[in-house]
DRENTILO-498972 format. One record per residue (C-alpha): residue number from 1; residue in one letter; x, y, z. Coordinates in nm, 4 decimals, padded with zeros to 6 digits. Example, Ala and Ser with C-alpha at 12.3 -4.5 7.8 and 13.67 -1.06 7.14 Angstrom:
REM residues 2
<rec><seq>1</seq><type>a</type><u>01.2300</u><v>-00.4500</v><w>00.7800</w></rec>
<rec><seq>2</seq><type>s</type><u>01.3670</u><v>-00.1060</v><w>00.7140</w></rec>
REM end
This chain:
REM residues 239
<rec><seq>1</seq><type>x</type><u>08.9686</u><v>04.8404</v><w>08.9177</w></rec>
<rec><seq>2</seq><type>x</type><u>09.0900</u><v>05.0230</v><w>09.2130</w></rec>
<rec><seq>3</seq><type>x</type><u>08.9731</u><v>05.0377</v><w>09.5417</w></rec>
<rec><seq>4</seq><type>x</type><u>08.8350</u><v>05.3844</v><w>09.5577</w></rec>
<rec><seq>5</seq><type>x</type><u>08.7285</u><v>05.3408</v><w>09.1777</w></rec>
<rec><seq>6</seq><type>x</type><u>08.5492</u><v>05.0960</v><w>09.2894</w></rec>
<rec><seq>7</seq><type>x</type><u>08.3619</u><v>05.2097</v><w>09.5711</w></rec>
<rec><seq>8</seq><type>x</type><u>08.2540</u><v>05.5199</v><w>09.3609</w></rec>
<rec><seq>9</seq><type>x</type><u>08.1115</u><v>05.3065</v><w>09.1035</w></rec>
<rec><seq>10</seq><type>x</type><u>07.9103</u><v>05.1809</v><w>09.3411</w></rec>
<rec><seq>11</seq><type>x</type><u>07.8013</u><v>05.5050</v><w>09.4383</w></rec>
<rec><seq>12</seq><type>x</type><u>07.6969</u><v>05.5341</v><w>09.0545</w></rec>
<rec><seq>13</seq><type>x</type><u>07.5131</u><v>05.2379</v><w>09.0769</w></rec>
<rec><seq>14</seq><type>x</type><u>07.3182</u><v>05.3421</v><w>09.3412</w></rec>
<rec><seq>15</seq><type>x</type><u>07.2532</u><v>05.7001</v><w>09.2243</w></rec>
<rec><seq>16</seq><type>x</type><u>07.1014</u><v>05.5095</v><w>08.9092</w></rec>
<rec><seq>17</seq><type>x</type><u>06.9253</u><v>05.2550</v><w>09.0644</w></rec>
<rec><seq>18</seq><type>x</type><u>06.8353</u><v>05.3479</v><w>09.4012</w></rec>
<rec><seq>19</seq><type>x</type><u>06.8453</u><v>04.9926</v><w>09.5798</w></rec>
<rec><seq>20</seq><type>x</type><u>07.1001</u><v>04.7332</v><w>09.4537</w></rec>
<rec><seq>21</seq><type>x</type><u>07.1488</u><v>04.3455</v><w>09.6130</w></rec>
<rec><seq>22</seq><type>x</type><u>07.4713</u><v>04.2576</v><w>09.6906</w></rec>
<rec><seq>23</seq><type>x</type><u>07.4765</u><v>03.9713</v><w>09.4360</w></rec>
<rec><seq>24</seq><type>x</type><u>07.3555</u><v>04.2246</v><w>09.1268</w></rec>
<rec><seq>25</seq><type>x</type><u>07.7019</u><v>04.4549</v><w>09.1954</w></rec>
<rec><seq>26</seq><type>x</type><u>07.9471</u><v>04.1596</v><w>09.2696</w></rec>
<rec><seq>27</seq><type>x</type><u>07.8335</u><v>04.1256</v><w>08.8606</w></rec>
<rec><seq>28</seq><type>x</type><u>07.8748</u><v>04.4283</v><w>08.7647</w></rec>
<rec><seq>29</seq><type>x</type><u>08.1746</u><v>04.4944</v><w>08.9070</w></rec>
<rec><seq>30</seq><type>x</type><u>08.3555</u><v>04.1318</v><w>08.8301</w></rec>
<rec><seq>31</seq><type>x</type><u>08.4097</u><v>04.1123</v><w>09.2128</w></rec>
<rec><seq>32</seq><type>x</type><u>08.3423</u><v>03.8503</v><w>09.4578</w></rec>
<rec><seq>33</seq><type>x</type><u>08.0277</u><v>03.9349</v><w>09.6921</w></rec>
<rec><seq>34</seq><type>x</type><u>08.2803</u><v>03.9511</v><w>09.9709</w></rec>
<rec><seq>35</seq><type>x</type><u>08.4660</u><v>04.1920</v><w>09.8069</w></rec>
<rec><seq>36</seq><type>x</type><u>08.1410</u><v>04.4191</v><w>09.7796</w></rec>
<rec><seq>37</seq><type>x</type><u>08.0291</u><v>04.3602</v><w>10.1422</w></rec>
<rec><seq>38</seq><type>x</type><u>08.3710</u><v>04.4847</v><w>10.2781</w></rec>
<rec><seq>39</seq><type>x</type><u>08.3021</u><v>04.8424</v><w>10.0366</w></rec>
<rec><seq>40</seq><type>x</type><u>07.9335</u><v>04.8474</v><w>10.1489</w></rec>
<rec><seq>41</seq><type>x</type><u>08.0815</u><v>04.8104</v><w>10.5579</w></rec>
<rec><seq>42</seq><type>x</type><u>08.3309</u><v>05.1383</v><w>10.3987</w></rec>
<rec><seq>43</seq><type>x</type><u>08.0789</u><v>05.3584</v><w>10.2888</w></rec>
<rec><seq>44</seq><type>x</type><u>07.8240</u><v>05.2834</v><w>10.5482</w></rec>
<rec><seq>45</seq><type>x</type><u>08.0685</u><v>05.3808</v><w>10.7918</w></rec>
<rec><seq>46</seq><type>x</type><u>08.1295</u><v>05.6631</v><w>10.6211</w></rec>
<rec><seq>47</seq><type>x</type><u>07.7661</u><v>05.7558</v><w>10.6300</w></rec>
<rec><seq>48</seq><type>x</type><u>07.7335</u><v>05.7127</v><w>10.2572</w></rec>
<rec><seq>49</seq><type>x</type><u>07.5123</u><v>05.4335</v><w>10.1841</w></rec>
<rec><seq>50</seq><type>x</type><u>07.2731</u><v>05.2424</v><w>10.3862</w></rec>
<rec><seq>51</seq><type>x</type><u>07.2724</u><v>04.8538</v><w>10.4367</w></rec>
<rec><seq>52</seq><type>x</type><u>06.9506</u><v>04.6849</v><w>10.3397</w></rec>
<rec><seq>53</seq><type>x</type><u>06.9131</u><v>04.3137</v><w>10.3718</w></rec>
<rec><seq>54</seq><type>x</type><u>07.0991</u><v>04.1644</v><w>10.0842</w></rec>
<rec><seq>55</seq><type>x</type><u>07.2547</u><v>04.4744</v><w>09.9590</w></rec>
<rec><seq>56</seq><type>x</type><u>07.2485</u><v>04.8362</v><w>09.9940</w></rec>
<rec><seq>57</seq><type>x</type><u>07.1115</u><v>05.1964</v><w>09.9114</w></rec>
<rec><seq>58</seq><type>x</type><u>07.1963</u><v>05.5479</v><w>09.8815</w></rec>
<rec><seq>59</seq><type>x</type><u>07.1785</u><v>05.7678</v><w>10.1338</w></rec>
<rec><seq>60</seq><type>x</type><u>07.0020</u><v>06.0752</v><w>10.0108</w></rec>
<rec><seq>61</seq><type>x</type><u>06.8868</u><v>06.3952</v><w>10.1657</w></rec>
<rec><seq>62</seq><type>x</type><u>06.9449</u><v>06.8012</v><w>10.1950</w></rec>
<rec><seq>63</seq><type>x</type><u>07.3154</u><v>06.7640</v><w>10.2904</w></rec>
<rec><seq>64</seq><type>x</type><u>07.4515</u><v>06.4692</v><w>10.1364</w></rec>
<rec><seq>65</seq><type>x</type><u>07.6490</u><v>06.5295</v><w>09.8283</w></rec>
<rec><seq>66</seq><type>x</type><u>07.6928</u><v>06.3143</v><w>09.5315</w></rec>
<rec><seq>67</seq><type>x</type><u>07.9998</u><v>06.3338</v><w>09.3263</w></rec>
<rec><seq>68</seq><type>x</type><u>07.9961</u><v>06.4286</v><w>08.9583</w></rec>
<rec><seq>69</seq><type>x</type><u>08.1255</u><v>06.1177</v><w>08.8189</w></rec>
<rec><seq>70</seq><type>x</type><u>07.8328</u><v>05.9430</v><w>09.0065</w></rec>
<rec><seq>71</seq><type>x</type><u>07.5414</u><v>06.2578</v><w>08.8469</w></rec>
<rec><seq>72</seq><type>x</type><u>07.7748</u><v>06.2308</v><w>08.5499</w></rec>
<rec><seq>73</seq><type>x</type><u>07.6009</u><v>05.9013</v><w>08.4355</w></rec>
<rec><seq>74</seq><type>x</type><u>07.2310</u><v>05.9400</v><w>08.5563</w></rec>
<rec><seq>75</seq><type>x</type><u>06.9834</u><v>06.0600</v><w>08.3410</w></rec>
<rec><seq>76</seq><type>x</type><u>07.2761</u><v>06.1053</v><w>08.0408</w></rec>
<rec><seq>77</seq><type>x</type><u>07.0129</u><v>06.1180</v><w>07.7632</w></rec>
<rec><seq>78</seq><type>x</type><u>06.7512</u><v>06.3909</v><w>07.9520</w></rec>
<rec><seq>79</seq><type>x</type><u>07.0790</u><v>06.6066</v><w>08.0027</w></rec>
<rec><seq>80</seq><type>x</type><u>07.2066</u><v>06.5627</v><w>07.6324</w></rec>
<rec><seq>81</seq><type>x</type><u>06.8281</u><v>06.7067</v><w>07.4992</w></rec>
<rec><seq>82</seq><type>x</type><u>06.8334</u><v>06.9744</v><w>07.7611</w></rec>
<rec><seq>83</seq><type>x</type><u>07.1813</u><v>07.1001</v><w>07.6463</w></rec>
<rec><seq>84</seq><type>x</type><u>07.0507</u><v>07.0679</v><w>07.2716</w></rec>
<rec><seq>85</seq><type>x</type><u>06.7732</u><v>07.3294</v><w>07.3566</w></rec>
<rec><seq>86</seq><type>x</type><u>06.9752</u><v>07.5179</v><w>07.6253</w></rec>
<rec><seq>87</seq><type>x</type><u>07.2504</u><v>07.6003</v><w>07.3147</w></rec>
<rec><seq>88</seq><type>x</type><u>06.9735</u><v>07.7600</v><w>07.0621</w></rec>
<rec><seq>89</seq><type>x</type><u>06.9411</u><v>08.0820</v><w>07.3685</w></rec>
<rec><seq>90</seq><type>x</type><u>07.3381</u><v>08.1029</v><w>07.3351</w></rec>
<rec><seq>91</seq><type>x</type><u>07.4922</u><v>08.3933</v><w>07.0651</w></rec>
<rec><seq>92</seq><type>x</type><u>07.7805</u><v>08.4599</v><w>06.8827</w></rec>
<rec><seq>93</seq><type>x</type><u>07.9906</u><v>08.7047</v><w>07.1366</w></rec>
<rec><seq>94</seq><type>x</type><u>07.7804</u><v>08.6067</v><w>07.4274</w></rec>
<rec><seq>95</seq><type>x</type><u>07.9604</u><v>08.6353</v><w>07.7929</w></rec>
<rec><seq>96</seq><type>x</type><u>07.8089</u><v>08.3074</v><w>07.9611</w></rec>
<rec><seq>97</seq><type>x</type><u>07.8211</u><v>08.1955</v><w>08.3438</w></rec>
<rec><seq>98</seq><type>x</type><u>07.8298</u><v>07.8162</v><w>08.3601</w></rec>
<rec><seq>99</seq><type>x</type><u>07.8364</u><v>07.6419</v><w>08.6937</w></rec>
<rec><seq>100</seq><type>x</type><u>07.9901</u><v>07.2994</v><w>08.7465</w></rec>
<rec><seq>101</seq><type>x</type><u>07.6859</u><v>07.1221</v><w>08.6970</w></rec>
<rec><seq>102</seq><type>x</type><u>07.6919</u><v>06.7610</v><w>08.4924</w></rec>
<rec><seq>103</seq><type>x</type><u>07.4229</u><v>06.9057</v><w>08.3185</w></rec>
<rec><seq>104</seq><type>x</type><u>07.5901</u><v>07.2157</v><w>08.1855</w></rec>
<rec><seq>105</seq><type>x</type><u>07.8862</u><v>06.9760</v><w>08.0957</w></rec>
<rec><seq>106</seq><type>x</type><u>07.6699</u><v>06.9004</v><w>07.8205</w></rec>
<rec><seq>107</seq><type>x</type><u>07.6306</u><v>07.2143</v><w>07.6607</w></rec>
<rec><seq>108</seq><type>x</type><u>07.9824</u><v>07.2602</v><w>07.6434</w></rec>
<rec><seq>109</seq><type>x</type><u>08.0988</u><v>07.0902</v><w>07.3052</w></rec>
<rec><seq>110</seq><type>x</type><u>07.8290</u><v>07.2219</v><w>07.1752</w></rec>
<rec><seq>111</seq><type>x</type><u>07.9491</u><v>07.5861</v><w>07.2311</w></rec>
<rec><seq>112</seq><type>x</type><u>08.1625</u><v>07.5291</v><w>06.9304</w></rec>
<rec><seq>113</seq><type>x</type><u>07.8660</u><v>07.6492</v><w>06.7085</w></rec>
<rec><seq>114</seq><type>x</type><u>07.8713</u><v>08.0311</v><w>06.8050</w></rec>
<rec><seq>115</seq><type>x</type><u>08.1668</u><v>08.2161</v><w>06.7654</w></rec>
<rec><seq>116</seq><type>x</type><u>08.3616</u><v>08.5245</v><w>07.0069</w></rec>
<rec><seq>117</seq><type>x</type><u>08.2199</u><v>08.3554</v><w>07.2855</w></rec>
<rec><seq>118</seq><type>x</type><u>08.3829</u><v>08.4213</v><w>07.6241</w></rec>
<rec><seq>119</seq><type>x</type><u>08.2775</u><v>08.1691</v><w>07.8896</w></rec>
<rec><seq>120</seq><type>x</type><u>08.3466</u><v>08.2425</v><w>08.3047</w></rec>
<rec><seq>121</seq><type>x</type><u>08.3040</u><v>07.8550</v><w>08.5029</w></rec>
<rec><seq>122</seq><type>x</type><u>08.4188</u><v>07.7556</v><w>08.8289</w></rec>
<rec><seq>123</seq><type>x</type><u>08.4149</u><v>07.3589</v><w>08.6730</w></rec>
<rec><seq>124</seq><type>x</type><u>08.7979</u><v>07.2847</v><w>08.5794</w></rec>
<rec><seq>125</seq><type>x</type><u>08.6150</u><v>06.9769</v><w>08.3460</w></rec>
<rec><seq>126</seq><type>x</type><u>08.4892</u><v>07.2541</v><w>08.1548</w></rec>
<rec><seq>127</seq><type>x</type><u>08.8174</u><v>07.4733</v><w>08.1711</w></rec>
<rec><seq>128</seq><type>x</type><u>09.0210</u><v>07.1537</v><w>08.0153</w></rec>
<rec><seq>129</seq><type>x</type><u>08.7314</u><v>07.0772</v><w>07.7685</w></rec>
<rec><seq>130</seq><type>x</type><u>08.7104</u><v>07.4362</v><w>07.6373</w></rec>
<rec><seq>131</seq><type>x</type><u>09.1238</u><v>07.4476</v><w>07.6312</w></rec>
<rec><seq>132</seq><type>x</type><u>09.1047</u><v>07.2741</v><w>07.3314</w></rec>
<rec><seq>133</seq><type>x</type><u>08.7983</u><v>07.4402</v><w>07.1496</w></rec>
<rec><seq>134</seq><type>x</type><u>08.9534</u><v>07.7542</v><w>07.1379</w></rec>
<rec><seq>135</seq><type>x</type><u>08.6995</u><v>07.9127</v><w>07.3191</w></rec>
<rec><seq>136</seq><type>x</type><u>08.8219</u><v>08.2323</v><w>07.5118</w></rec>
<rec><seq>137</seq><type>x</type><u>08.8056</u><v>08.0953</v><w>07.8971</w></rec>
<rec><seq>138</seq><type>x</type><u>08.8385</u><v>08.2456</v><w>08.2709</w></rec>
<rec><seq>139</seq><type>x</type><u>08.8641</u><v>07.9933</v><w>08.5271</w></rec>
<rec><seq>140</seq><type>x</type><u>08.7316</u><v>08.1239</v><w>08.8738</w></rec>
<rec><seq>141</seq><type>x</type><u>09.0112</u><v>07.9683</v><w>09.0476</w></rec>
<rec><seq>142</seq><type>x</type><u>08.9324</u><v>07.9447</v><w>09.4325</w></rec>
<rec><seq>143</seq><type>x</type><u>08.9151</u><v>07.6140</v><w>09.6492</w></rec>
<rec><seq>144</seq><type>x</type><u>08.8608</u><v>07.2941</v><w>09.5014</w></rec>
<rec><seq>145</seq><type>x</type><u>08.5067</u><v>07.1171</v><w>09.6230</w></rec>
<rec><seq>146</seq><type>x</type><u>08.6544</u><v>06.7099</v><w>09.5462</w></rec>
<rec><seq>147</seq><type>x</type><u>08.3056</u><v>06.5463</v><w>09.5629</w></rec>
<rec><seq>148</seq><type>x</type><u>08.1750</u><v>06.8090</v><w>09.2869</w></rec>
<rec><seq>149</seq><type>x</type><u>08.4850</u><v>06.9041</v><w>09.1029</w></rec>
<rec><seq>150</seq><type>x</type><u>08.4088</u><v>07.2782</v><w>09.1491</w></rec>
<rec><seq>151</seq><type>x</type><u>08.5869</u><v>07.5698</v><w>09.2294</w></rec>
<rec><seq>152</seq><type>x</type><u>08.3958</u><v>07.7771</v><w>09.5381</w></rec>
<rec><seq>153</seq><type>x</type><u>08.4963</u><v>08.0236</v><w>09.8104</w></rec>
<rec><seq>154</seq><type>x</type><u>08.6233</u><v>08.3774</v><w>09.8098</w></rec>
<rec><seq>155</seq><type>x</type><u>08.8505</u><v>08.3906</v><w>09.5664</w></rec>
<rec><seq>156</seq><type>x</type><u>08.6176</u><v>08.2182</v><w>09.2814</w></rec>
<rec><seq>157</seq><type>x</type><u>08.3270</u><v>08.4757</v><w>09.3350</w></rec>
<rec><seq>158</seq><type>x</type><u>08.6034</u><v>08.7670</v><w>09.3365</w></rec>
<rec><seq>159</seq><type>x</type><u>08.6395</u><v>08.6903</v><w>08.9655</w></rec>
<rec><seq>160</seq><type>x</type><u>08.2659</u><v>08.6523</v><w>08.9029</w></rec>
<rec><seq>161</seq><type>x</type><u>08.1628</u><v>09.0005</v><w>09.0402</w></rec>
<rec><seq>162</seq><type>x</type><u>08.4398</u><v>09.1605</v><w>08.7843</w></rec>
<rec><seq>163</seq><type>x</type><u>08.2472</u><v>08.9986</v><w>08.5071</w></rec>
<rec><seq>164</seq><type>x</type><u>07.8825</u><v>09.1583</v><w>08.3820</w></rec>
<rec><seq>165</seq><type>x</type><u>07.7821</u><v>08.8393</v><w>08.1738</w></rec>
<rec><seq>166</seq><type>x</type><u>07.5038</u><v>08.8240</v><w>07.9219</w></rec>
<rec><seq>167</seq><type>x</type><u>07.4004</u><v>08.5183</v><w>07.9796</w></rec>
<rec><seq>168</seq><type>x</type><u>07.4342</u><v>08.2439</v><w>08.2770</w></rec>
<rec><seq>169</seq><type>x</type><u>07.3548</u><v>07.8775</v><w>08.2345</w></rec>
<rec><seq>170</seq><type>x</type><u>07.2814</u><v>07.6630</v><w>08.5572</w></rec>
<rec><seq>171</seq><type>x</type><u>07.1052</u><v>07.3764</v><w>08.7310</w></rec>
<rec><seq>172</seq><type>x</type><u>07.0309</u><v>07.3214</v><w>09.1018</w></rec>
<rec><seq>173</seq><type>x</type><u>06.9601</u><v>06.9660</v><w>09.3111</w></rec>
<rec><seq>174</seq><type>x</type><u>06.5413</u><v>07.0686</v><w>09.3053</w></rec>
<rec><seq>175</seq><type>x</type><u>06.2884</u><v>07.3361</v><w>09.2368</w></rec>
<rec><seq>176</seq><type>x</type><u>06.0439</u><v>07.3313</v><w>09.5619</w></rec>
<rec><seq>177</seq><type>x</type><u>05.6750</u><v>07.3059</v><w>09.5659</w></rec>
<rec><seq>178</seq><type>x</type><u>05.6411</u><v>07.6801</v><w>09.6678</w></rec>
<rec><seq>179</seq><type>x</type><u>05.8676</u><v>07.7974</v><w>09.3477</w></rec>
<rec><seq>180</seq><type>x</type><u>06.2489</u><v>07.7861</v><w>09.5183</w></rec>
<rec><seq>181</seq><type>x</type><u>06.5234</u><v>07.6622</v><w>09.3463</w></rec>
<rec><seq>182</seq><type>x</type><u>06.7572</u><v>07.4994</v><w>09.5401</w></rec>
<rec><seq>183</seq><type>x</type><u>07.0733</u><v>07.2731</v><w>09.6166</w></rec>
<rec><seq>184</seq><type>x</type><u>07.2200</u><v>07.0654</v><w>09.9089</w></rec>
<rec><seq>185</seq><type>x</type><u>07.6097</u><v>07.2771</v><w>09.9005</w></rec>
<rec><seq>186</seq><type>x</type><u>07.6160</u><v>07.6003</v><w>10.1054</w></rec>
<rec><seq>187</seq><type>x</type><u>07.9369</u><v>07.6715</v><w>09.8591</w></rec>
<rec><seq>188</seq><type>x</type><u>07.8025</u><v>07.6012</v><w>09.5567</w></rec>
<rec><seq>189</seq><type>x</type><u>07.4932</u><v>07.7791</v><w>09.6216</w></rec>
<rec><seq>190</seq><type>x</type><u>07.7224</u><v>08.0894</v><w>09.6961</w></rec>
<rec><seq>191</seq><type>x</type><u>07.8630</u><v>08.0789</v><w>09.3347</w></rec>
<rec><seq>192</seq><type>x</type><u>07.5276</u><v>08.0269</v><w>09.1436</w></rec>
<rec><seq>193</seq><type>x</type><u>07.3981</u><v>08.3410</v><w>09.3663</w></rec>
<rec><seq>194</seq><type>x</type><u>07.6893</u><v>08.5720</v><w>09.2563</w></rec>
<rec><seq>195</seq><type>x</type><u>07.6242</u><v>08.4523</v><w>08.8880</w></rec>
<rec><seq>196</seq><type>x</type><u>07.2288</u><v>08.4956</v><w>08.9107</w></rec>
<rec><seq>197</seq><type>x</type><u>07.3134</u><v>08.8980</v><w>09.0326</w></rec>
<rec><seq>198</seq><type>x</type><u>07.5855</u><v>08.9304</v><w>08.7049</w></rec>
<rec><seq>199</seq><type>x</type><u>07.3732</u><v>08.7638</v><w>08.4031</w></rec>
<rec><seq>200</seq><type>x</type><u>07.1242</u><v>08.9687</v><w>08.2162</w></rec>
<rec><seq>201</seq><type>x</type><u>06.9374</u><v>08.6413</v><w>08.0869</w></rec>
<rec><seq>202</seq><type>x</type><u>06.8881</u><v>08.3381</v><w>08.3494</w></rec>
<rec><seq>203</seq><type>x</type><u>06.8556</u><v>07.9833</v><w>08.1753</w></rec>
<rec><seq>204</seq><type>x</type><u>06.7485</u><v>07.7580</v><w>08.4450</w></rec>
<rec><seq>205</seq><type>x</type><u>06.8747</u><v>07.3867</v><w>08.3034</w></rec>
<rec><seq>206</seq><type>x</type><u>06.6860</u><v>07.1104</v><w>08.5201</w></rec>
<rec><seq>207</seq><type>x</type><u>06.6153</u><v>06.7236</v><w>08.4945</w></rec>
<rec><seq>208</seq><type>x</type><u>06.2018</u><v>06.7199</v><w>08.5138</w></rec>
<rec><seq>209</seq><type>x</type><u>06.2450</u><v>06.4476</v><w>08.7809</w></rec>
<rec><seq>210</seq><type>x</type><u>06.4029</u><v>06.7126</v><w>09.0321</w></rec>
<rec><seq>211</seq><type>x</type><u>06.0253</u><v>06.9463</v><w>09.0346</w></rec>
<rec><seq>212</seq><type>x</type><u>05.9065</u><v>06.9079</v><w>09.4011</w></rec>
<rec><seq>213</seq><type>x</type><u>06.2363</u><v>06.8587</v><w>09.5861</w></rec>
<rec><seq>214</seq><type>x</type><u>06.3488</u><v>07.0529</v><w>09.8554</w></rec>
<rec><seq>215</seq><type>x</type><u>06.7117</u><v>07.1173</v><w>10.0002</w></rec>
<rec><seq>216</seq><type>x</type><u>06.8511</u><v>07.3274</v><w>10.2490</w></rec>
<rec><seq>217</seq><type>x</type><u>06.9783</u><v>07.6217</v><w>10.0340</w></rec>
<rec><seq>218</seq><type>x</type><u>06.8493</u><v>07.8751</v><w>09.7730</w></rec>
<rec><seq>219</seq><type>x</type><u>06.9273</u><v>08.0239</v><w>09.5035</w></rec>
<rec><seq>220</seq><type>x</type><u>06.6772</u><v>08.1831</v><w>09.3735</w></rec>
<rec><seq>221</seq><type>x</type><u>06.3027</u><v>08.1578</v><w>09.3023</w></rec>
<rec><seq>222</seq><type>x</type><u>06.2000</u><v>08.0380</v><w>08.9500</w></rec>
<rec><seq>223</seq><type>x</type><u>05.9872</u><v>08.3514</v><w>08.9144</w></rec>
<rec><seq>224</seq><type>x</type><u>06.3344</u><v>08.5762</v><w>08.8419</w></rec>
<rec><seq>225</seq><type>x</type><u>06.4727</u><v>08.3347</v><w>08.6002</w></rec>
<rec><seq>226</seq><type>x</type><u>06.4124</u><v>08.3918</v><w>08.2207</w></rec>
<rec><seq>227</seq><type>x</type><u>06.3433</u><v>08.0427</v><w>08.0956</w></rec>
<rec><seq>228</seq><type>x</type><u>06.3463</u><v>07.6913</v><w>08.2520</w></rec>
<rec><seq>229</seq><type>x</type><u>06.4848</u><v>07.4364</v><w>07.9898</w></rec>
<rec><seq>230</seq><type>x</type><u>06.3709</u><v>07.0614</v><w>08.0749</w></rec>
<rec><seq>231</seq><type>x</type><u>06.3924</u><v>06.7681</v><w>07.8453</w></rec>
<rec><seq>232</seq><type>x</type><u>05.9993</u><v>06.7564</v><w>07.8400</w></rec>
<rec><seq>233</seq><type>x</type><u>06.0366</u><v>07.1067</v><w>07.7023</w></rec>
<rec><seq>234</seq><type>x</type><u>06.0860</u><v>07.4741</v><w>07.7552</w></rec>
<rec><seq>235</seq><type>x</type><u>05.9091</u><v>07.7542</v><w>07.9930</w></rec>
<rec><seq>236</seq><type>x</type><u>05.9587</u><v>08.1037</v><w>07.9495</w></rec>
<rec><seq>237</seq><type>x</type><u>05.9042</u><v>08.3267</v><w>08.2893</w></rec>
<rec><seq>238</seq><type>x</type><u>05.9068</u><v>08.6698</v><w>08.1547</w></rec>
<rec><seq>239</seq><type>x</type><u>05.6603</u><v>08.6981</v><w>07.9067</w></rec>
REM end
């Protein structure tokens, strides 16, 4: 395993487990402790991590970003049953919005159940897993966000305003106290916003465990989306 492969699987790690000893990654990485302590000195110098005595824990907070592969593999099985019920609001000819969420990455290979679907994303994961479903696809385009593989800025909301979609499927980083949902990426943020004004029917697609967390930026408020799909179950706002 590379260096920088490495290094972000720790970040996984941590993102999964919150607190991790030094000793408990040198095994699951098949690397010598020293080898770990010299990547924890890394990304605590690069502000990602904090040392703790014996090992080491994510930093976490309104503007610290984690990167998909890392929200890739947390709560996998929550984000599988939320795409299973997210799919059953999706119709045959539907224009859908999907962000570049991890969650919304699993509601993709499922699209291959409707048919004359056109789907609008600013995630090129999605773009190269919907090449090969043959699934009609415009790619945003626009500058390239590394940490969350997404496509943001100018150019990529251009493209969304041309588009009236019937449908936009999205997730944030938490849903405040006082009804906000929100995320920790000005950018991001900017994208879901031009989406949300485009969609006629809002599916809000959010872990359970983020209800209560507050970041810097909003979206919207839950009250304007149609339905908030969670694997606990499913709320509809506009009845």
């Amino acid at each position: 395993m590379l260096e920088n492969q490495r290094k972000e699987r720790i970040i996984g790690l941590l993102t999964e487990n919150t607190t991790m000893s030094t000793s408990e990654l040198s095994k699951r990485l098949y690397v010598s402790d020293a080898t770990v302590r010299r990547d924890l000195g890394d990304l605590e110098r690069a502000g990602r991590i904090h040392r703790v005595h014996g090992g080491a824990e994510l930093v976490s907070g309104p503007g610290i970003q984690i990167p998909l592969t890392a929200r890739d593999r947390e709560n996998d099985t929550a984000k599988r049953n939320i795409a299973a019920k997210a799919i059953r609001f999706v119709h045959d000819g539907d224009t859908i919005f999907l962000d570049a969420s991890s969650t919304c990455m699993r509601v993709v290979p499922l699209l291959s159940v409707r048919t004359g679907l056109t789907v609008v994303t600013n995630s090129p994961k999605a773009i190269l897993e919907l090449a090969g479903m043959h699934i009609r696809t415009i790619s945003t385009g626009g500058l390239l966000l590394d940490e969350s593989v997404a496509f943001v800025g100018r150019d990529a909301e251009d493209v969304i305003r041309r588009v009236n979609a019937d449908v936009m499927l999205f997730s944030c980083r938490g849903v405040t106290e006082d009804g906000m949902v929100c995320d920790s990426s000005l950018e991001e943020t900017s994208i879901r916003r031009e989406m949300f004004a485009r969609a006629k029917r809002k599916y809000l697609l959010c872990d359970s465990r983020k209800f209560g967390a507050s970041y810097a930026f909003n979206i919207c408020r839950v009250d304007d989306v149609d339905m908030i799909i969670t694997e606990k179950g499913i709320e509809n706002r506009q009845n």
